[in-house]
N, C-alpha and C positions, 0 to 999 in steps of 0.2 A: 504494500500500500504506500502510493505515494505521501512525501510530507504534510500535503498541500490536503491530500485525502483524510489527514489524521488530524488535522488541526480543526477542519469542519465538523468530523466525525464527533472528536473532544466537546466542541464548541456546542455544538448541538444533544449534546448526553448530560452536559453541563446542565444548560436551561432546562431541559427536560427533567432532570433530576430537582432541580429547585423548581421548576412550575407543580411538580407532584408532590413536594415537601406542603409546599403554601398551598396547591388545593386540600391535599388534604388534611391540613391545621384549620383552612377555613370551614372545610365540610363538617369538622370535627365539633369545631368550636359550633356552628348552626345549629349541629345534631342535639348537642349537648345544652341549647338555650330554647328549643323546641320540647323538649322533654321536659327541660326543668321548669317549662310553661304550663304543661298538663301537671307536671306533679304539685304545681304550687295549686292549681285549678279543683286539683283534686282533693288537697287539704281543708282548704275553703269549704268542701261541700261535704267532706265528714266530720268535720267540725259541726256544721247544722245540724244532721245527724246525731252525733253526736248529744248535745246540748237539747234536742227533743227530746231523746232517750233516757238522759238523765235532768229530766224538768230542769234544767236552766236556762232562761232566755237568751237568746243571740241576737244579732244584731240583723242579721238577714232571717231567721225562724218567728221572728215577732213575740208576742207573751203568751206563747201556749202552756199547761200545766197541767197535771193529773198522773198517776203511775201508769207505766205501757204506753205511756206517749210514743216510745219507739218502733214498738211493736203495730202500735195502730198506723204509726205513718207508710209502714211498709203493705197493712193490710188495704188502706184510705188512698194510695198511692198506684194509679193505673199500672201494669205492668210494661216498663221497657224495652226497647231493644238492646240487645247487647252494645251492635254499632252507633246507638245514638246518642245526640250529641248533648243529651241530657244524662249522662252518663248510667252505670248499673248498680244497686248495689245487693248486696246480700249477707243475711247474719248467721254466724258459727256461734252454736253453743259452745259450752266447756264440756259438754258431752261429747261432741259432735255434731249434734243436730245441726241441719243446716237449714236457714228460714231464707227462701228467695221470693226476691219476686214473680206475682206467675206462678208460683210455687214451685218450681223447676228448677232447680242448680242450675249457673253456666258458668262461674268461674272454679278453676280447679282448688281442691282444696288441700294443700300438701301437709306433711310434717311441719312446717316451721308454722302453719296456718293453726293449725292445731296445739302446737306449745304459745302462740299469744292466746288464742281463746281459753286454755286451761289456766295462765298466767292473770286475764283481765286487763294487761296493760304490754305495752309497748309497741314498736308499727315498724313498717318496713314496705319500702315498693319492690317490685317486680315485673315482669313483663312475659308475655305470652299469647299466642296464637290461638283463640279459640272461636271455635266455627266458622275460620279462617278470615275474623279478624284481629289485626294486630293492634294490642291495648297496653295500657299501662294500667296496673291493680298498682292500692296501695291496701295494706291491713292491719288496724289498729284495733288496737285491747279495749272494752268496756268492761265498767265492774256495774251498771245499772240500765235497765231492769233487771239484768241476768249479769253474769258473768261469761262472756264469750267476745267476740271480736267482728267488726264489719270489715266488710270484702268492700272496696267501692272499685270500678274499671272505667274510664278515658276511653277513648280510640286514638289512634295514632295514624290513624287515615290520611288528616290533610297535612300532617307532619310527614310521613311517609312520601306521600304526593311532592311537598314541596323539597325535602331531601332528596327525591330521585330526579328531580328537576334541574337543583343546584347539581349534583353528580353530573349528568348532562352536560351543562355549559361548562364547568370546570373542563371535562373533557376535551372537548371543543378548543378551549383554549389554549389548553397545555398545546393538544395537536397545531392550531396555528401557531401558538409561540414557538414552538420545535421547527416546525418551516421554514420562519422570519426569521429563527436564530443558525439553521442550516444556509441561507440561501449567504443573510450577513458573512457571516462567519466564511463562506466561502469567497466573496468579496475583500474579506482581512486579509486573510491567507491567500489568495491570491498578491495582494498590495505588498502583502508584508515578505513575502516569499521572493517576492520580483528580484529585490537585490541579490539574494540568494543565487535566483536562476542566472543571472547578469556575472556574479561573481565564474557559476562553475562554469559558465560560456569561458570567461577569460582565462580561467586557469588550466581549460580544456586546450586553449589556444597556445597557452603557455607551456606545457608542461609536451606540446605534441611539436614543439619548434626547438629542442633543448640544444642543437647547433647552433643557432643562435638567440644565445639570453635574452629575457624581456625580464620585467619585474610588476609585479600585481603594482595598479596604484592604491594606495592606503588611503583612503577619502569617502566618507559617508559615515553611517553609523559609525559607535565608538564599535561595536562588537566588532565589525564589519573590518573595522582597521585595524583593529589588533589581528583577525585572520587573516586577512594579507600582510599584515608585518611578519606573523610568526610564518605564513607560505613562504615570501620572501628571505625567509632567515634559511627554510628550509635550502630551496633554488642554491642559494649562496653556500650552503653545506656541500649541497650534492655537483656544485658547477668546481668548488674546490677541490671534492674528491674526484671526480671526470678529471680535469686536469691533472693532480699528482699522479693518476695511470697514466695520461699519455706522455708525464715526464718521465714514469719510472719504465715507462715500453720505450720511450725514445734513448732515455740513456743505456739502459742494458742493451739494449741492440748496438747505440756507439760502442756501448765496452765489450762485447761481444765480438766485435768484426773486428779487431786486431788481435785479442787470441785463436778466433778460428780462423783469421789468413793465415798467422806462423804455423798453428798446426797442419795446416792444410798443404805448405811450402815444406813444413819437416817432415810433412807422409810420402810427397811426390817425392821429393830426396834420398827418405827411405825405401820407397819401390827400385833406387836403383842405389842401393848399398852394398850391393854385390860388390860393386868396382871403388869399394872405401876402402879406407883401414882400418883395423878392426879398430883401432882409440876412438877414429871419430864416428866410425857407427854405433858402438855404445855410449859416446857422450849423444851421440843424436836420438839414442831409444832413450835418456834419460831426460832432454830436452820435451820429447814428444809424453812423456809419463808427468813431467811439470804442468805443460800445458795442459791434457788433462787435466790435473787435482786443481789448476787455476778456475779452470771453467765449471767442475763440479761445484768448486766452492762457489764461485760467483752464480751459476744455478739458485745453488740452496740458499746465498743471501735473499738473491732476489724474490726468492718463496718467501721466506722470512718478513721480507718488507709487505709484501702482497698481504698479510694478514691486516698491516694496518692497526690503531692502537685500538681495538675496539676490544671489550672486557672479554679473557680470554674463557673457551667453552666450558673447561675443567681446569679447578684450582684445589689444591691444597694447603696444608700447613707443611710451608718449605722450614726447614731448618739452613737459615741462610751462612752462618757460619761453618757449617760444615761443608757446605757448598763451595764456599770460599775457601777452604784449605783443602778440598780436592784439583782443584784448576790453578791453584798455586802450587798444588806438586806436579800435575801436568806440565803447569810452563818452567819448571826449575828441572824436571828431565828433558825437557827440550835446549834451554840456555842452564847446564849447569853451573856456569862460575858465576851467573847472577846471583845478587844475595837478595833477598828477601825477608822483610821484617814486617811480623805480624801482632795487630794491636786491637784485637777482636773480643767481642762480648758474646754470649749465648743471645742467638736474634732468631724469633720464628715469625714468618710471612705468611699472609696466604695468598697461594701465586700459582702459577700455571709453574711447574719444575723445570722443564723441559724451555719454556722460553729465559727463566730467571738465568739457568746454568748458559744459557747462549751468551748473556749479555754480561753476566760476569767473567764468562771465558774472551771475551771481546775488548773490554776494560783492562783485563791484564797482558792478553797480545798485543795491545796500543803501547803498553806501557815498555813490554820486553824487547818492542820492534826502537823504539826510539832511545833504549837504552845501550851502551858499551855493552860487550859480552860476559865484561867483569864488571858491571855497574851494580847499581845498587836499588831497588824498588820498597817502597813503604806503604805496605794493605792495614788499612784502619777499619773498622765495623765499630759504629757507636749512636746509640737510640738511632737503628735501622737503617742508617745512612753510611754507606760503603765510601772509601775513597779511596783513589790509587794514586800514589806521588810517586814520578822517576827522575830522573837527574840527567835528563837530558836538556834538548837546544829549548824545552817548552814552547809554544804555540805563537805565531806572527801576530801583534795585534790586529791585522787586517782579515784574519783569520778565524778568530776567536767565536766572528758574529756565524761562519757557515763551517764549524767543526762537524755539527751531526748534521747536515744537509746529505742527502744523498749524492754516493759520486763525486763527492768534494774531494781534493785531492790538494794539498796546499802542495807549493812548488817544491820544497823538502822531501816531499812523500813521492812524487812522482817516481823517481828511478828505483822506491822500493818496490816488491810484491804485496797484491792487494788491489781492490777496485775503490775503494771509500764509501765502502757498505758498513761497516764494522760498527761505528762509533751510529749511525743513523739507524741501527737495530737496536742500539743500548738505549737510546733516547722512547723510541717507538714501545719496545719492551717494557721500560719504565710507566710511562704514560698509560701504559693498558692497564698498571695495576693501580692508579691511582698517583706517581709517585712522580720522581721529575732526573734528571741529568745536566748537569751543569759542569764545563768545564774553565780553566783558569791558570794563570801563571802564578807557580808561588814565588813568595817574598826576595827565598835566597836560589831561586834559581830552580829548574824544570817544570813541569806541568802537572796537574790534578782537576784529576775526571773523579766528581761525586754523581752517588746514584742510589736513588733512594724507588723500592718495589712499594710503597704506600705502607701505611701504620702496622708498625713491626710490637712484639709482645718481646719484650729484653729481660731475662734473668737475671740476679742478684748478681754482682759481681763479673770479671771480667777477666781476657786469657791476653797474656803478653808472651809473643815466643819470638824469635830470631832465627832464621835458618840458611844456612853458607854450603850451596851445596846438595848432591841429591839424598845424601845419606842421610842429613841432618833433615831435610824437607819432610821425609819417611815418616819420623817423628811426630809430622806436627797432629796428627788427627788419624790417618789412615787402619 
């Protein structure tokens, strides 16, 4: 169902439901001032009754007096119809007996009719169907001539009449009000919807041209503007990430086409190795095994990047310091005369492992690539923020602003191995858990890359070790 369908629909169940509250408060209340017109009618005239029966004069019975005045008014008294509009009435002994008019009982005469006449006092109305018409009885207690109780009955004919009447037009009405407020209502909802309709025109226009950007205008209704500012935020999300693919497809294919021309120049080379030496055909199967592991690596960077920092699918509770001293023994068997000193706290994350251990293996190859081979490296962990200082040339200031850029390659780095994927994983990595990457020249000379996986849980106390070497690295954790 359209919206435009539901707001009429609403619109119209609305009124409906309140035309039927209010008819029928007003039917009620009618009901209830129609009845309590006969029953006042009816007191008035057992009261007369009444005040015969016990010689007291009334003010409508005049000064009648003598004992059985009651009695004789009932025998002196032509007999009634039940429906007329002189009303009926009839006397219940305390025996039972029942003296009518006519002589003939017509109202029913129940238990409760029978405990006021044994009683002589107290009353009560009722209401009932007999000889198919609808009356109102009331019945109250005498203690003179007899002790027993009068029956007097109303009709309720032109009450009835006029009830069923009022029922009628109420009807009537609710049903035009529900019309008038369906046809309106579709009118609103139409007016009010138009902007609506106008909007997803434009954003259908918008959203089907995304070669080239448009932007919702933000103008009309407040509501109105805040949804195309927040579409607009979107556009601007989604034209940002479009972009960063076809930068991260345009540069991996630049860095791509210079390792696969050399491998492709050292294959033709080696199809005719037959006629080398044997030194340079295996310096050339080992050239052709480099480029390889170049290009798998730069492969799997480029997978790497392609996740983008979005919150990762599966996380756990990494235990980041031990992470840390396994990739610290990794790179000390790789450079073992680097020293390594380690200034680490018990730190648990919760993080994807598998991207954490990428980014902190990346952190320490930055560090061991730019360091002497006897250099010196310093791994700190302190309230969940990682840092790695080396003692090298440290970072260009003109450099500083695009270290994690992808493909960055400051002019230093060029002639090493590497594509400048490395550092722009750590960044991306971080980010995905909440965290951030910041690098920097220290005070007294080389560089520090901090990296924080977002809010770490740090235990009591903290581990300081020193390690010169593969044997001593062994040591730190493993």
């Amino acid at each position: 169902m359209s919206l435009r369908r539901r707001i009429t629909a609403a619109a119209a169940l609305a009124v409906a439901a309140v035309a039927l509250l209010l008819a029928g408060a007003g039917y009620l209340s009618t009901r209830s001032e129609l009845v309590s017109q006969v029953r006042n009618e009816l007191q008035q005239r057992v009261e007369v009754v009444v005040q015969l029966a016990e010689h007291r004069p009334h003010p409508r019975a005049g000064r009648h007096r003598g004992r059985g005045l009651g009695l004789r008014f009932l025998r002196v008294r032509p007999p009634q119809p039940l429906g007329g509009a002189p009303g009926y009435f009839q006397f219940v002994r305390s025996d039972g007996m029942v003296i009518a008019a006519g002589g003939v009982p017509e109202l029913p005469v129940t238990a409760d009719v029978r405990a006021v006449a044994e009683r002589g006092h107290g009353s009560f109305f009722s209401a009932a169907v007999v000889s198919g018409t609808h009356v109102e009885m009331l019945t109250r207690g005498i203690s003179a001539p007899f002790t027993g109780a009068i029956q007097a009955a109303l009709p309720l004919t032109d009450a009835d009449h006029a009830l069923h009447d009022l029922l009628v037009r109420y009807l009537i009405l609710v049903g035009v009000g529900v019309l008038l407020a369906g046809a309106l209502a579709m009118w609103i909802a139409r007016a009010a919807i138009a902007p609506i309709v106008r909007f997803t025109t434009e954003t259908e226009r918008v959203t089907g041209a995304l070669d080239h950007p448009h932007r919702l205008e933000a103008s009309g209704a407040e509501e109105l503007t805040r949804l195309a500012a927040s579409f607009n935020q979107t556009l601007d999300a989604l034209e940002r990430s479009i972009v960063a693919q076809q930068h991260l497809i345009a540069d991996a294919s630049h860095e791509l086409r210079t390792p696969i021309a050399a491998l492709r120049s050292n294959i033709e080379i080696f199809l005719d190795s037959d006629r080398l030496p044997a030194g340079e055909r295996e310096e050339l199967q080992r050239a052709i095994i480099a480029e390889l592991d170049d290009l798998t690596q730069l492969a799997s960077d480029v997978l790497e990047l392609a996740r983008g920092s979005g919150p990762a699918d599966h996380t756990e509770q990494v235990e980041l310091d031990e992470v840390v001293r396994e990739v610290v023994a990794r790179t000390q068997r790789r450079a073992p005369l680097l020293s390594v000193t380690l200034d680490i706290e018990p730190t648990v994350v919760v993080a994807a492992p598998d991207r954490v251990a990428r980014a902190v293996t990346n952190v320490l190859d930055n560090a061991r690539k730019w360091s002497a081979a006897d250099g010196f490296v310093e791994v700190t962990l302190r309230d969940g923020v990682l840092s790695v200082r080396d003692l090298g040339p440290g970072f260009e200031p003109a450099d500083l602003d695009h270290v994690f850029d992808r493909f960055y390659r400051a002019g230093g780095a060029r002639p090493m191995p590497g594509s400048g994927l490395g550092l722009a994983i750590v960044k991306q990595a971080a980010e995905a858990h909440g965290g951030f990457a910041q690098a920097a020249n220290a005070a007294d000379g080389g560089a520090v890359v901090r990296v924080s996986f977002g809010p770490a849980v740090r235990a009591a106390g903290g581990l300081s070790l020193t390690g010169n070497g593969g044997d001593e690295v062994v040591g730190l954790g493993r």
